[in-house]
C-alpha positions in Angstrom: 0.0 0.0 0.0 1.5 3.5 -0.8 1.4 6.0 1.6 1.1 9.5 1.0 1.9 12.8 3.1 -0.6 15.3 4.2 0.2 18.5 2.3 1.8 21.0 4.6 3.9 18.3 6.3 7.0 16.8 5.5 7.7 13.3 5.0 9.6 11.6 7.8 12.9 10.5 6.4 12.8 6.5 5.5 15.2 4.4 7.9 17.1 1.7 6.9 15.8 -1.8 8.3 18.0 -3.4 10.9 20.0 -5.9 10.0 19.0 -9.8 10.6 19.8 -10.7 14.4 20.8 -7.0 15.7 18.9 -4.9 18.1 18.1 -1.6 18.6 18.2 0.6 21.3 20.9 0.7 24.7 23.0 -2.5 25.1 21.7 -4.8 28.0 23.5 -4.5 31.2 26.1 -7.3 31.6 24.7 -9.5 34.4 27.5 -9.5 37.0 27.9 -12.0 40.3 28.9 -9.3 42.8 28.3 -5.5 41.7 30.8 -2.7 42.7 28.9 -0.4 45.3 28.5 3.4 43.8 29.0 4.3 47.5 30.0 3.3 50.6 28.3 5.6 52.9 24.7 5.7 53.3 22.1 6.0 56.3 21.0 3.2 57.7 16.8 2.3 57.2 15.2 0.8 60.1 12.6 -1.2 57.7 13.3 -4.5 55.2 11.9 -2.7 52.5 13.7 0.3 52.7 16.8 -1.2 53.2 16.6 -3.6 50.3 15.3 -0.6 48.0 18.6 0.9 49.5 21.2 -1.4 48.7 19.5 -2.3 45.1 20.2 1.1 44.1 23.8 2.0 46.0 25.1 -0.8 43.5 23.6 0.5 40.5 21.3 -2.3 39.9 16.9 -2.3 39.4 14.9 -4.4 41.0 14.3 -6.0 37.1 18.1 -6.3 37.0 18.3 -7.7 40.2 15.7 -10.3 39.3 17.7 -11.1 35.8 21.2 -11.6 38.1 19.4 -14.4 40.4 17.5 -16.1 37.7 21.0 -16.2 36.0 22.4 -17.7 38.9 19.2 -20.5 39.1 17.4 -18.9 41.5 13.9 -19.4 41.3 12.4 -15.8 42.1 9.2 -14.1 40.3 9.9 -11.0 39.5 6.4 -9.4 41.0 7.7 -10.8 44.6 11.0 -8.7 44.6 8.9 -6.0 43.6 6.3 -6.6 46.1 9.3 -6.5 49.1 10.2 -3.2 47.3 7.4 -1.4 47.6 6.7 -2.9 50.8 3.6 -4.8 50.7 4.8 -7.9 51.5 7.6 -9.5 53.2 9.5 -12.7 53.1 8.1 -15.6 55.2 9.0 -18.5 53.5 12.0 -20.8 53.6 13.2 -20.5 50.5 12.0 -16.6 50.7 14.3 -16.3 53.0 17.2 -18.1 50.8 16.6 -15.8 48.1 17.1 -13.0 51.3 20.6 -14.7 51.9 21.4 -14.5 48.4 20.9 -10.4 48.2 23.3 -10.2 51.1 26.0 -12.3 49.4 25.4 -10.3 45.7 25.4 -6.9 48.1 28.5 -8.2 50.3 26.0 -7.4 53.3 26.5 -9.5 56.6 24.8 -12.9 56.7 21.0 -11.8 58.5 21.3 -8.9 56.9 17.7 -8.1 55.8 16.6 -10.9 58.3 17.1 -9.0 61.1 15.2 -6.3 59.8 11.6 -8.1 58.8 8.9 -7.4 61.3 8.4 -10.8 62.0 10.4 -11.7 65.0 7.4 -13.5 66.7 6.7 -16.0 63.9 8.5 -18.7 62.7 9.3 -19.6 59.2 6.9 -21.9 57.0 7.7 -24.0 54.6 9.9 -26.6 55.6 10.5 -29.4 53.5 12.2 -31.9 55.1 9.5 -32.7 58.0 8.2 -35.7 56.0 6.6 -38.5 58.0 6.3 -35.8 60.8 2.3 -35.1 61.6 0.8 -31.8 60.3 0.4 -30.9 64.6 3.9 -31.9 65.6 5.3 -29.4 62.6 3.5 -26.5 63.5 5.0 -26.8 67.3 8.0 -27.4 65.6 8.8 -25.0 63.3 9.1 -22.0 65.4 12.5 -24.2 66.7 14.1 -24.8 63.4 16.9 -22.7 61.9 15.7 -21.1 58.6 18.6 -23.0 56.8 17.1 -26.0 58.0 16.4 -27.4 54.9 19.7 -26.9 53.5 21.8 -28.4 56.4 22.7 -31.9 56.0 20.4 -35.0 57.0 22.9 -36.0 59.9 22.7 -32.1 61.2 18.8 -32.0 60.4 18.1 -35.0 62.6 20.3 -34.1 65.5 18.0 -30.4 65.7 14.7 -32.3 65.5 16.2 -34.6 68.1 17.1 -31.6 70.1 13.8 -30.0 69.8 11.5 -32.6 70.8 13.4 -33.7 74.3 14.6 -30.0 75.6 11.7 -27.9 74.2 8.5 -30.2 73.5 8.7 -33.0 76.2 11.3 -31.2 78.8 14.3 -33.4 79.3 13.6 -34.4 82.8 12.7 -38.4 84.3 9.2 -37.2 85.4 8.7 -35.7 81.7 9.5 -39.0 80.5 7.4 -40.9 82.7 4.6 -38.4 81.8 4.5 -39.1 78.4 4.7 -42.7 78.4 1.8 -42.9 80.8 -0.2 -40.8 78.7 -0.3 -43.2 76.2 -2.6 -46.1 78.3 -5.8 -44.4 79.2 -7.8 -45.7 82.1 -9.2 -42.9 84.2 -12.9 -43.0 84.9 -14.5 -39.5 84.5 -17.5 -37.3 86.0 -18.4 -35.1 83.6 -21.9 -34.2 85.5 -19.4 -33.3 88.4 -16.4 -31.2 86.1 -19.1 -30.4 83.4 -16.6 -31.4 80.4 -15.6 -34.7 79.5 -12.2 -33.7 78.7 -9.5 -33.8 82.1 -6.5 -31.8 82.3 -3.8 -32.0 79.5 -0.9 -34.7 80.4 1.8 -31.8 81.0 -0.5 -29.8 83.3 0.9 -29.5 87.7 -1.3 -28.7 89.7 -2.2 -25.5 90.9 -1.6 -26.8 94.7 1.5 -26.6 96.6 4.6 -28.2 95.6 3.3 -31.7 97.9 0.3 -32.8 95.8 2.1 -31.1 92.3 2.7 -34.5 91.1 -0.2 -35.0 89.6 0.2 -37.3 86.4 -1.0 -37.2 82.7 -3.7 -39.8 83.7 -5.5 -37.2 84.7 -6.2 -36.2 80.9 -6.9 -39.5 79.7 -10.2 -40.7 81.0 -12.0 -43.5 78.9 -14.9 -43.9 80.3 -18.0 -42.3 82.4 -18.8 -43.6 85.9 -21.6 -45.9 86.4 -24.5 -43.6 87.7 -25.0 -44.8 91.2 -20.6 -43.9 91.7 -21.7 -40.7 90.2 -24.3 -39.9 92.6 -22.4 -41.0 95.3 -19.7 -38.9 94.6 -22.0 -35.9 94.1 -23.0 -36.0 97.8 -19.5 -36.4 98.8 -19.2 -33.0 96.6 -22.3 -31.5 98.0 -21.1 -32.3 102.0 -17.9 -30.5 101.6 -18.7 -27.7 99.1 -22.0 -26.6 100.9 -22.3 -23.3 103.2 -24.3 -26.0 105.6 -24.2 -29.1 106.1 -27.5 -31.1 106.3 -28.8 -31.7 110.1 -27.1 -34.5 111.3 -24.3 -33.7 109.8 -21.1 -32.8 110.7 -17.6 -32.0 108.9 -14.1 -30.5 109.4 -13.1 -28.3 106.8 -14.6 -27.2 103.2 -13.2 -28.1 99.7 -13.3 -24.9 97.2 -14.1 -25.5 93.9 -10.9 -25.9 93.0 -9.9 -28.7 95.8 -13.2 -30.3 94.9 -12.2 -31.2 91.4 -8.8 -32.1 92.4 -10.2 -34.9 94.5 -12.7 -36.3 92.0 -10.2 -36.4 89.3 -7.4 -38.6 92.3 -10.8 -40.8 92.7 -11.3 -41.0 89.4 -7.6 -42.9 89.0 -8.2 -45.2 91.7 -11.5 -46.3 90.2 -10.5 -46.3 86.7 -7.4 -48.3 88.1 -9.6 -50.8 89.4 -11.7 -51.6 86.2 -9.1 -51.4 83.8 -8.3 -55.0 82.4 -5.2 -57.0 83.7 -4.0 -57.6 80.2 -3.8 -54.2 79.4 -0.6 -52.0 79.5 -2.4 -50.6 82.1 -2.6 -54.0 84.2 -5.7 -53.0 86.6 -7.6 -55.7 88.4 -10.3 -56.0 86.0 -13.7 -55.4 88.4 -16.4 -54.9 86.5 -17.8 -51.6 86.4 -21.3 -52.4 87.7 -19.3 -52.9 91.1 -18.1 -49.5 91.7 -19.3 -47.9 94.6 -18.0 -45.4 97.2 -18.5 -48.1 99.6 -15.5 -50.1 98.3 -13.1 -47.2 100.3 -13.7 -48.7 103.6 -11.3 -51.9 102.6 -8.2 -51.9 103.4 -7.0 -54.2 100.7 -8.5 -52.0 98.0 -6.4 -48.6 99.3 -3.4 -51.8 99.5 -4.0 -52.5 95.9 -4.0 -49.2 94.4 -0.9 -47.9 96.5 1.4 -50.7 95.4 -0.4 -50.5 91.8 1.4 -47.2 91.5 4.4 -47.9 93.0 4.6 -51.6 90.5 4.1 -48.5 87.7 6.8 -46.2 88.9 8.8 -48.2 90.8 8.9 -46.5 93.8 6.7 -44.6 96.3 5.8 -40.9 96.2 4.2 -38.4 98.5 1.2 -38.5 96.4 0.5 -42.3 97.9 0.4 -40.7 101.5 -2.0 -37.8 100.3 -4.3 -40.3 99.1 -4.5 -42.4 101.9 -5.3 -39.5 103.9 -7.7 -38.7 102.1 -9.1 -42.0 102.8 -8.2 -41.1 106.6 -10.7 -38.2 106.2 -13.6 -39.8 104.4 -13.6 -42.0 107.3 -12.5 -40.3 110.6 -15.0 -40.3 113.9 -17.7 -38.2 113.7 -16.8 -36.0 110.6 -16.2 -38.3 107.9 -18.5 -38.6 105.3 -17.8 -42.3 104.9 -18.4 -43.1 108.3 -22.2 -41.2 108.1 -23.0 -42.9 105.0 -23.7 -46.7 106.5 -26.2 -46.5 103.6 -23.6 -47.3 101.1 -23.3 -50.7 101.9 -26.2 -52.1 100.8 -24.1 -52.1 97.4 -21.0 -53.8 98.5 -20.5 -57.3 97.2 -17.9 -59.5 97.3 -15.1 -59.2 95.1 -12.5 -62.8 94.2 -9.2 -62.0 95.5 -9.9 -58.2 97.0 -12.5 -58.4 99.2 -13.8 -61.6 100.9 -18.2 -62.4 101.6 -17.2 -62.3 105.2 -15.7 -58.4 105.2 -18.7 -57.4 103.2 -20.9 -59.2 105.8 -19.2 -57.3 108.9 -18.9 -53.8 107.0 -23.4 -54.5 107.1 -23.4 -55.4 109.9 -21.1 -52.8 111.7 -20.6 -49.6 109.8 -18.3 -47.9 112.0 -16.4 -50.7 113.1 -15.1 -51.0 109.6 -14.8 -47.4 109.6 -12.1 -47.4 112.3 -10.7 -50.4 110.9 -9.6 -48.6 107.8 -9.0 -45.6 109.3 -6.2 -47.7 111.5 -4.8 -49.6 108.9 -4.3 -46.3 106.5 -2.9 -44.7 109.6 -0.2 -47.3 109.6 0.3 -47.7 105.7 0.9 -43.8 105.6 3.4 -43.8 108.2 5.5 -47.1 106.4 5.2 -45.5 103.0 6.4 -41.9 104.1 9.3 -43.5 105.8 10.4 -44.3 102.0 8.9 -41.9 99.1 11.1 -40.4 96.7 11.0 -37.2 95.0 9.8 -37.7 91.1 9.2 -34.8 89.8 12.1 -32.5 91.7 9.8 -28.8 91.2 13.6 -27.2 91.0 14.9 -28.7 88.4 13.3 -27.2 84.9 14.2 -23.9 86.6 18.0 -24.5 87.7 20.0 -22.5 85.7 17.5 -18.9 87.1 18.0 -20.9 90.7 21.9 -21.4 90.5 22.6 -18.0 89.0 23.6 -15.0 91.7 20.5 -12.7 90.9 17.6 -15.3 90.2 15.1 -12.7 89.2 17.4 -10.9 86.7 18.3 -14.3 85.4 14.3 -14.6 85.0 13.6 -11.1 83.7 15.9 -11.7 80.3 12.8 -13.7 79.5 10.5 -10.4 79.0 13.1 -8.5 77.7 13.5 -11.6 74.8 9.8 -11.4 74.1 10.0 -7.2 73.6 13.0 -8.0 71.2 11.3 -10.2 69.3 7.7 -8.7 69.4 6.1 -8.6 65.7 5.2 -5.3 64.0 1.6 -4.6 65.4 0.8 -2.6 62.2 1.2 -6.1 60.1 0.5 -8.4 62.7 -1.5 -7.1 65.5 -2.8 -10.5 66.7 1.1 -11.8 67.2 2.0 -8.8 68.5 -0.6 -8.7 71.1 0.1 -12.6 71.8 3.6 -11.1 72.6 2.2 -8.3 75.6 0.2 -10.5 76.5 3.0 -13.2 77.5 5.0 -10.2 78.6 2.6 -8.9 81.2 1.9 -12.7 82.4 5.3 -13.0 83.0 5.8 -9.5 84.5 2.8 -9.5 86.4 4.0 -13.1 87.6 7.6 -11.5 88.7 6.1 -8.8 91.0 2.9 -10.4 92.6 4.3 -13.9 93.1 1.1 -15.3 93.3 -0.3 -18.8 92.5 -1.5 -19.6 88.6 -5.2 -19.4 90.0 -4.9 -15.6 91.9 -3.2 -14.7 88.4 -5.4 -16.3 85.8 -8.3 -14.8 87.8 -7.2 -11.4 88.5 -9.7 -9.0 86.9 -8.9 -5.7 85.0 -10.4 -2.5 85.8 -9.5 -0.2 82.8 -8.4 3.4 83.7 -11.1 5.9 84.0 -13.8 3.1 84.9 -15.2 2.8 88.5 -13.1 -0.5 90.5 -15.0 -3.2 91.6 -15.5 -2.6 95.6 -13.9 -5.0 98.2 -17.0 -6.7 99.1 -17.5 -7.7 95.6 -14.3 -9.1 95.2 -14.5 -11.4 98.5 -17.7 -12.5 97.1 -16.3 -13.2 93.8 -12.6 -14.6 95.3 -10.9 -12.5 93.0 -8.6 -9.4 92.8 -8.3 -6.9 90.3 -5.7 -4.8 88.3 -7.2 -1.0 88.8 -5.6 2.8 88.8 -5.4 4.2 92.4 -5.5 7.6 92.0 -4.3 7.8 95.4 -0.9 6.5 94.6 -1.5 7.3 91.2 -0.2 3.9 90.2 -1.3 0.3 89.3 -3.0 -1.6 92.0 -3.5 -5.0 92.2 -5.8 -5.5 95.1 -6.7 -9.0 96.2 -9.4 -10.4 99.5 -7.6 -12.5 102.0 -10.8 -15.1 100.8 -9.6 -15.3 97.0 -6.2 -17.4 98.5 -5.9 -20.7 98.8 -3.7 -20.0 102.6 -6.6 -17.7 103.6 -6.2 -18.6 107.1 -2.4 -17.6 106.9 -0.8 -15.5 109.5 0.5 -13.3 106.4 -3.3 -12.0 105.8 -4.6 -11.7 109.0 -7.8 -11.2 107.4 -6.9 -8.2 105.3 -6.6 -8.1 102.0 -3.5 -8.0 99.6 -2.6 -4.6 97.8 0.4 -4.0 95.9 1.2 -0.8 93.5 3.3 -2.0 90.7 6.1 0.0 90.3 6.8 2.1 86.9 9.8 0.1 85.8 11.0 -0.7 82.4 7.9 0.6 80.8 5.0 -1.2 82.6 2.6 0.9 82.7 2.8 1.8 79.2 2.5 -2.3 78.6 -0.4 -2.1 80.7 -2.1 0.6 79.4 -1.8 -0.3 75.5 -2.7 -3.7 76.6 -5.9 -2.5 78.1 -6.3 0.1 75.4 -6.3 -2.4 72.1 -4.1 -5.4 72.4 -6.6 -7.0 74.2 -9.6 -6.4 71.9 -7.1 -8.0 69.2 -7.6 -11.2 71.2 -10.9 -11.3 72.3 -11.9 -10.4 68.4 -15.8 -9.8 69.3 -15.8 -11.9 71.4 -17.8 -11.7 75.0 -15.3 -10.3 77.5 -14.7 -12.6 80.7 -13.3 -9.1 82.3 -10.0 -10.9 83.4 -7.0 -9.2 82.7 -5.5 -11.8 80.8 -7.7 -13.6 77.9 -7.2 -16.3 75.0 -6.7 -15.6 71.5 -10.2 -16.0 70.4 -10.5 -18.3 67.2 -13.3 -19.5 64.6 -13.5 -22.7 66.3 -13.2 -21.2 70.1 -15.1 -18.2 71.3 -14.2 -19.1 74.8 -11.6 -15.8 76.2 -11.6 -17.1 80.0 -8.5 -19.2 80.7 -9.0 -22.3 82.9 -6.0 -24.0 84.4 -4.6 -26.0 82.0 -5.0 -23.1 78.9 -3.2 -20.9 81.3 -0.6 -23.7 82.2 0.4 -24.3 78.4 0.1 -20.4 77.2 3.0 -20.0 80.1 4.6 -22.5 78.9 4.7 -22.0 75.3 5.8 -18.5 76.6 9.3 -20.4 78.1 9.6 -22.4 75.2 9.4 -19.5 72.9 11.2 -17.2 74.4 12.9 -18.8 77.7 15.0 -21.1 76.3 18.1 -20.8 74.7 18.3 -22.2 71.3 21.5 -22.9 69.9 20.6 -23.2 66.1 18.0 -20.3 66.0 20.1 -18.1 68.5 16.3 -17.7 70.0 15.6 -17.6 73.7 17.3 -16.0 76.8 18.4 -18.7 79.1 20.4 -21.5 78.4 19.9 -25.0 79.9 15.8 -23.9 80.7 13.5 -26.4 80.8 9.3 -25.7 79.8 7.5 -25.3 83.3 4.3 -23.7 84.4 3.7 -19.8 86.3 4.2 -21.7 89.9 7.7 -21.7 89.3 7.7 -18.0 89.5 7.4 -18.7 93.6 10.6 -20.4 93.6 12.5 -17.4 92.0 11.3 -15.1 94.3 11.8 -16.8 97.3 15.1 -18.0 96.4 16.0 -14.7 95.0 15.8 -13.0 98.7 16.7 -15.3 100.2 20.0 -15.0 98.3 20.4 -11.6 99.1 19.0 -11.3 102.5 19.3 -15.2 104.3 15.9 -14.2 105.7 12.9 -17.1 105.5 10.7 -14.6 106.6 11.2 -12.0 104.2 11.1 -14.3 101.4 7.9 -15.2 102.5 6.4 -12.0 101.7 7.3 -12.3 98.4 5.0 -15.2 97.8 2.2 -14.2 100.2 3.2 -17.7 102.7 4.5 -18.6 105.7 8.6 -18.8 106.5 7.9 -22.8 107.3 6.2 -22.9 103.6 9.0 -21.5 102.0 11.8 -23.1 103.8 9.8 -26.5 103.1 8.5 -26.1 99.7 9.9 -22.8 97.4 13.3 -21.4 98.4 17.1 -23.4 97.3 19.1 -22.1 99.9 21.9 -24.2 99.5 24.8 -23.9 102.4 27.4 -21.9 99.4 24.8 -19.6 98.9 24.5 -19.2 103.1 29.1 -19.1 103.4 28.6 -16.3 100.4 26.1 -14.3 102.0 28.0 -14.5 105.8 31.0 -14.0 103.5 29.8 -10.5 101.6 29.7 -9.4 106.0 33.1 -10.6 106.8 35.3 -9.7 103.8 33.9 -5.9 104.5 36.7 -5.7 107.5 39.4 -7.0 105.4 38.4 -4.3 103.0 38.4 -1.6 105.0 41.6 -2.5 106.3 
């Protein structure tokens, strides 16, 4: 076709056409391994994307150049994702995101972590991981947090020797008891009362109690019910419930002492194990005596040979007594002592006693008919006897000291312990891209910090309320009926208070109350009340997400498939301890953690810093006992290692202060 020019312009002047296999326009910039740098003085950025937009351009490269020189080197890379960390919308999360991250640094001659250390990310671990094959989707995710980001790239010998690592220091806990616990998790046998605990779920296997340090070796039984009670045991237990939980007792009646809630469940989860022990088959790992369940009654606790089977049961399945034999045959003691026991005022119970082939003979069920009480004191003897032989030889199993030796051993326990929150601020997320993480992250702060000042048991802490600033407090009255304290501002001291009724503790009746209540105003230090405050102000709401508000100060993350916020015992149990196995302990391949040689524990352990923190610096029982809201003979027997070097060094720090005035 022949193209003609308008008149009044001029024809553009024809141009040769290229020659075959030549291109026009600027030559293509020669792909090089390792740029020069243009510069070598520039300001340092305090954001990833910054910095990498940064160093792209002090070495004359573009972010399409930059994408050319990695593809050239085999790097698999889209070119949309390095434009994406440019501009800043999105940062690297992935393994091999984080590869192509080391890869920059090595084209930019930057030091190795680089651009790591600069992603706001320090709270979430990488994803990705290839090598975890064979390893269940639940067991990665608890995992991966622990894993270097070169995981994937060590070698298989290196790789195995981490996940090795990993599952006995961090998951498990490397300790006897820890071992013991998991293996008996595996053989479920408990009998459960889900009228009486209202869920049919017990506590999880690495739960301890919330009790003192005596009855805190509670095993993972507990969690692994099988089976609901027959209905006449669950009655029966009901009004065992009902007599000690009661304001009144019923006329005709009469009791020493009352459970709280808390004490209640404790024993009907013990009873649970000795009845469950009793059904469970003999061929089973388990090896219980096999009575059927039709046979279970509360009646059945007045024979000596069935508390005689059960306490040498446990000690055939650890291999040596503990204390937590004794406490149960005090219990038995109780249910059956003169006038108070509730045994011993329940003759009614056995009507349903029968015989039982190598336990309990026709003739013992005959006499326990025919003379309730005489069988009554009978036990009640014989238990009295069996505790006394069995205390004479118990062993420590689970030693409360030892996932928290290092903090113990170290000069200022508490400063060993604080590194722990000052780990979880350096490594808190950016709220702006991830304010759930990053409100996970206060939230475990303030436990732990709240934890480190009150020194009060996982129970006063997981129930403490939160009176937001501005808002009228909850009056002391209210508290005592509610047996709770609460986090308010005193304008008075114009401070946080945490103010807590003498009736919310489980040593109510302690000389260290004398009826009043607890009050403490928590001291400004290293930024709490700012924690506290933006914590109250929006962190929390993050975690609640809608949903209703328990008014504790410390709630769950609130999911899809949970809407439940309040904490119970064993949530707040594992949320510490994630906390310690996050942040706590020292990780040698992720260089993660604050303390090295840590152990996971739970928030009671906070009692055994304290105390053994003062008592390290002032040899005083007494003044350690303050710290933990107990009695000098509580600490001494239960929370402070006062070891005779630590007593020469203190008595020492006295003596050398002639020498040095000399």
């Amino acid at each position: 076709m022949k193209i003609t020019t308008p008149p009044g312009e001029q024809a553009d002047p024809v141009q040769a056409p290229a020659a075959p296999g030549r291109r026009r326009g600027r030559k293509p910039k020669a792909v090089t391994e390792f740029p020069e740098a243009l510069t070598t003085d520039w300001l340092e950025p305090d954001s990833f994307h910054e910095a990498l937009a940064l160093h792209v351009s002090r070495h004359g490269d573009s972010i399409c150049h930059l994408y050319k020189a990695l593809t050239h080197q085999g790097i698999r890379v889209e070119r949309s994702t390095l434009l994406q960390w440019a501009a800043g919308n999105k940062i690297p999360r992935s393994v091999r995101s984080l590869a192509i991250l080391a890869k920059i640094e090595q084209r930019y001659r930057l030091p190795p972590g680089y651009f790591q250390a600069k992603l706001p990310m320090g709270a979430r671990a990488a994803t990705g991981h290839g090598k975890l094959k064979g390893i269940a989707a639940s067991e990665q995710r608890r995992m991966a947090w622990h894993l270097p980001d070169d995981f994937d790239r060590r070698p298989p010998r290196e790789r195995e020797e981490i996940l090795s690592w990993v599952r006995r220091v961090i998951i498990s806990g490397s300790t006897d008891y820890r071992r013991f616990q998991a293996e008996a998790s595996r053989h479920r046998y408990a009998v459960r009362f889900p009228e009486i605990t209202g869920h049919k779920s017990q506590r999880s296997p690495s739960n301890e109690s919330d009790e003192s340090h005596a009855l805190d070796d509670v095993e993972a039984e507990l969690a692994a019910a099988t089976m609901d009670a027959p209905r006449r045991l669950a009655d029966e237990l009901a009004e065992l419930i009902r007599f000690k939980t009661a304001t009144l007792t019923d006329i005709g009646f009469q009791r020493s002492g009352v459970w709280k809630d808390s004490t209640a469940l404790q024993k009907v989860e013990h009873l649970g194990l000795l009845f469950g022990a009793l059904t469970a088959p003999p061929s089973d790992p388990v090896k219980g005596f096999g009575l059927p369940r039709a046979a279970l009654t509360m009646g059945l606790l007045v024979f000596p040979a069935v508390w005689d089977w059960y306490v040498q049961w446990r000690e055939r399945r650890r291999e040596f007594y503990t204390v937590w034999e004794v406490n149960m045959l005090h219990l038995g003691m109780a249910l059956t002592r003169t006038d108070t026991g509730w045994l011993r005022q329940s003759p009614g119970l056995a009507r349903h006693l029968k015989p039982i082939p190598g336990l309990v003979a026709a003739a013992e069920v005959t006499a326990a008919r025919k003379d309730w009480g005489a069988a009554c004191d009978l036990f009640h003897q014989h238990a009295l006897g069996r505790a006394k032989e069995i205390q004479r030889v118990v062993r420590v199993h689970r030693d409360p000291f030892e996932p928290i030796m290092p903090v113990l051993e170290a000069d200022s326990p508490l400063g060993e312990y604080r590194k722990i929150t000052e780990e979880i601020l350096r490594l808190m997320p950016d709220e702006r891209r991830y304010p759930r993480a990053a409100a996970e992250a206060v939230r475990a702060f303030l436990m732990l910090r709240l934890g480190l000042h009150l020194g009060l048991r996982q129970k006063n802490l997981r129930e403490l309320l939160l009176c937001p600033r501005g808002t009228v407090p909850t009056s002391e009255r209210q508290l005592e009926l509610r047996r709770r304290g609460e986090l308010r501002w005193s304008e008075r001291d114009a401070g946080w208070e945490v103010l807590i009724p003498a009736a919310a503790f489980k040593n109510a009746g302690s000389s260290f109350f004398g009826g009043r209540p607890f009050r403490l105003v928590l001291p400004d230090l290293g930024g709490l009340y700012g924690w506290i405050e933006a914590y109250a102000a929006r962190y929390r709401a993050a975690l609640l997400n809608g949903a209703p508000d328990p008014g504790t100060m410390f709630v769950k993350t609130v999911k899809r498939t949970s809407r439940d916020a309040a904490y119970n015992q064993t949530t707040f149990y594992e949320a510490w301890r994630l906390t310690i196995q996050r942040y706590g302990i020292a990780n040698p391949y992720t260089g993660r953690g604050a303390i090295t040689g840590l152990l996971p524990h739970g928030p009671h352990n906070v009692r055994d810093v304290l105390a053994t923190h003062i008592l390290k610096q002032t040899g005083s029982y007494e003044q350690a006992s303050y710290a933990i809201q107990d009695t000098p003979e509580t600490v001494a027997l239960h929370y402070g290692r006062f070891l005779p070097q630590d007593k020469a060094a203190l008595a020492a720090q006295i003596l050398n202060r002639v020498w040095e005035a000399a």
